[in-house]
C-alpha positions as CSV (number, residue, x, y, z in Angstrom):
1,X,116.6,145.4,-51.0
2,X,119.6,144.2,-52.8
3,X,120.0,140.6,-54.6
4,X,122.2,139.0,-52.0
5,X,119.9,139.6,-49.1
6,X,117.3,137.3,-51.2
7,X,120.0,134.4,-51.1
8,X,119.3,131.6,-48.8
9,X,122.3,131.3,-46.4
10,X,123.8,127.9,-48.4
11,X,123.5,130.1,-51.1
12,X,125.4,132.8,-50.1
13,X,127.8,130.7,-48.6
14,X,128.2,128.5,-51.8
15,X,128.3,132.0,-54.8
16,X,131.2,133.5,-52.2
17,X,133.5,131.1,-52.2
18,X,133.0,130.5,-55.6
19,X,133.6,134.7,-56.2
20,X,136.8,133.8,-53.7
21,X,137.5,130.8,-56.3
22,X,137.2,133.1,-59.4
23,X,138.6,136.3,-57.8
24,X,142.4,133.8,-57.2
25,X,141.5,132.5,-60.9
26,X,141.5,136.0,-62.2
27,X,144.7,137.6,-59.8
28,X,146.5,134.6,-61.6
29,X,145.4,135.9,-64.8
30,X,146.5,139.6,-63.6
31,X,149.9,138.7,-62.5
32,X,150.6,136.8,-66.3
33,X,149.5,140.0,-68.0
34,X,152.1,142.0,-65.5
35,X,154.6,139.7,-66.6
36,X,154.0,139.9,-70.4
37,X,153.7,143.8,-69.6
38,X,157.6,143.8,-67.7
39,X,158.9,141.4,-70.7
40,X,157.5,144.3,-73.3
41,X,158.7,147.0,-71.3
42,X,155.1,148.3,-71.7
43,X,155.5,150.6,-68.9
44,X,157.9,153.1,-70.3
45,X,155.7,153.8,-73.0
46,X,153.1,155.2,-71.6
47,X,155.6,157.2,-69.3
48,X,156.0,155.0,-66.2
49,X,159.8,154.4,-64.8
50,X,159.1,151.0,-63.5
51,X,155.9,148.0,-63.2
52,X,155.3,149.4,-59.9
53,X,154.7,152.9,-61.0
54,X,152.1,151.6,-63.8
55,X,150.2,149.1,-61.6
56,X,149.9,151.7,-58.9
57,X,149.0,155.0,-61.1
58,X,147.3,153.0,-64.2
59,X,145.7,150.3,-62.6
60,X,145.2,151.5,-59.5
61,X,146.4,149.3,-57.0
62,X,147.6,150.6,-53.8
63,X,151.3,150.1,-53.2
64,X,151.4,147.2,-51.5
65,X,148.8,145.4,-53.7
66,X,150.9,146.5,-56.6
67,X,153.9,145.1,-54.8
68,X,152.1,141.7,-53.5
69,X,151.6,140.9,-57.5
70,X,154.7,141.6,-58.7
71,X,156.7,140.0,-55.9
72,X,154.5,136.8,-57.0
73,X,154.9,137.4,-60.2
74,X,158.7,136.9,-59.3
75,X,158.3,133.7,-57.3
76,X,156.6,132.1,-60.2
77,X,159.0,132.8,-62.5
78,X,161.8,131.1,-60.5
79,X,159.3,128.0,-59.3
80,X,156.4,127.7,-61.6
81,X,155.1,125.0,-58.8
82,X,154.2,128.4,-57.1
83,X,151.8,128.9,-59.3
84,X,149.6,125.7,-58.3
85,X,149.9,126.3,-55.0
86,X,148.6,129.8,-55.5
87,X,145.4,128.2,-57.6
88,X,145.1,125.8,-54.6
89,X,145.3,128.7,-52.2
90,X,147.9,126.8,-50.1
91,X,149.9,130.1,-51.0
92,X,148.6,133.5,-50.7
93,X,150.1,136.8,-52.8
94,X,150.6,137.9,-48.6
95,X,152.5,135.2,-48.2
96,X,154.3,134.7,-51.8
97,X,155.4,138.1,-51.1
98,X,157.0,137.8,-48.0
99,X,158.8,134.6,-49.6
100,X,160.3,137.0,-52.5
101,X,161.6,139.7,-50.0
102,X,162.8,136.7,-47.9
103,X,164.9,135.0,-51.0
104,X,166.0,138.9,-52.3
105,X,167.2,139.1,-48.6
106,X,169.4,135.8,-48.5
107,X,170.9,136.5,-51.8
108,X,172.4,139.3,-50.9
109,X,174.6,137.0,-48.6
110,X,174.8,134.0,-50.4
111,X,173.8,132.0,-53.2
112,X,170.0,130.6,-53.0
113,X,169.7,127.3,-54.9
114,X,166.4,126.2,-56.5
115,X,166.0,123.7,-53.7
116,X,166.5,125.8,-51.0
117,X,163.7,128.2,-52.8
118,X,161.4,125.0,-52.9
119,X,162.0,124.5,-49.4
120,X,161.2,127.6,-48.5
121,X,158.3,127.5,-50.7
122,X,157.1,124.3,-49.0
123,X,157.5,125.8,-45.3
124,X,155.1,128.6,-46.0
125,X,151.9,126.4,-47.2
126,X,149.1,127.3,-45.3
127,X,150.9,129.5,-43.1
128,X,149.7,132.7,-42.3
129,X,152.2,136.4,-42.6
130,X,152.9,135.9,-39.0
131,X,153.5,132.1,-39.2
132,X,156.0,132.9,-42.7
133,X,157.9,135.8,-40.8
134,X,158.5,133.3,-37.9
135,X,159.6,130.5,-40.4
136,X,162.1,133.1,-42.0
137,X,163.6,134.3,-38.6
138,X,164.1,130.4,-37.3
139,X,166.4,130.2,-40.8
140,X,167.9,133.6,-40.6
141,X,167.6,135.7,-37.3
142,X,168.3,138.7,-38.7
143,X,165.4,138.9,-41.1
144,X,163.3,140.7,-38.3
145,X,165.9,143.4,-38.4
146,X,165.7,143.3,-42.7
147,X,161.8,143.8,-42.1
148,X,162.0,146.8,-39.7
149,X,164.8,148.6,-41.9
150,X,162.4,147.6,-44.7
151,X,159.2,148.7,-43.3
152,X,161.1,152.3,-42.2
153,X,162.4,153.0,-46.2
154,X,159.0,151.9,-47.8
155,X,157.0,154.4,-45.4
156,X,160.2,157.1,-46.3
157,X,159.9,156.2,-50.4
158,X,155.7,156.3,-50.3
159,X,156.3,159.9,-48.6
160,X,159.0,161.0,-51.9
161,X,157.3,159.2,-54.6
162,X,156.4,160.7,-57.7
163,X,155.6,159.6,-61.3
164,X,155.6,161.1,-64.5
165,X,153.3,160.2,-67.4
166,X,153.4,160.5,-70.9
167,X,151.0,163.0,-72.4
């Protein structure tokens, strides 16, 4: 019998959201040191071409967990008020995500002001992926074309990918 069967069910309920509480507190924490590793150029060193490459094949992430960080880890550099609404949980990396490829989509077109990137940060609170993807396609219709192009090279690029690391 393991320890968390013994819990009482207000028990369990109350240590799991705290875990949820402390697991947010600690992806915060992970995303800064991903940051301070990019600025550093860390990566290279140990034989890694890019972040990605490191937190996939060092850290272990899968590629889309990798991804999810690092795309937040972009958002809050450009609005730091992402970062509060990240430790509220009105914001999700999911979500935060979605926002960065939304924004690297745009500017390809045109110039995204910080106020438009606040906006768009604001639309997405306590949305879910599905909610966020229909927000984006009410502002530009042609994002659900951008995702299905997207989702088409990422499964192409996961099939070619390989890494080198240092000895």
């Amino acid at each position: 019998m393991n320890l968390i069967s013994k819990f009482s069910d207000s028990e369990l309920l109350i240590k799991t959201k705290n875990l949820a509480s402390e697991e947010k507190r600690i992806a915060q924490e992970v995303i800064n040191h991903l940051e301070e590793i990019e600025y550093r150029k860390l990566y290279l060193s140990l034989g890694y071409s890019s972040l990605h490459d490191y937190a996939v094949h060092e850290l272990h992430y899968s590629g889309s967990s990798a991804y999810r960080r690092i795309a937040a880890m972009k958002v809050f550099k450009v609005l730091p008020e992402a970062k509060e609404k990240f430790s509220s949980g009105t914001v999700n990396l999911s979500t935060l995500s979605q926002l960065q490829t939304f924004i690297n989509k745009e500017e390809k077109t045109k110039d995204c002001s910080r106020e438009m990137k606040l906006d768009l940060l604001e639309k997405i609170e306590n949305k879910s992926q599905d909610e966020c993807e229909r927000e984006f396609v009410k502002i530009s219709p042609e994002f659900i074309k951008f995702k299905e192009k997207e989702r088409v090279l990422t499964d192409e690029h996961t099939n070619d990918v390989s890494y080198s690391k240092g000895a």
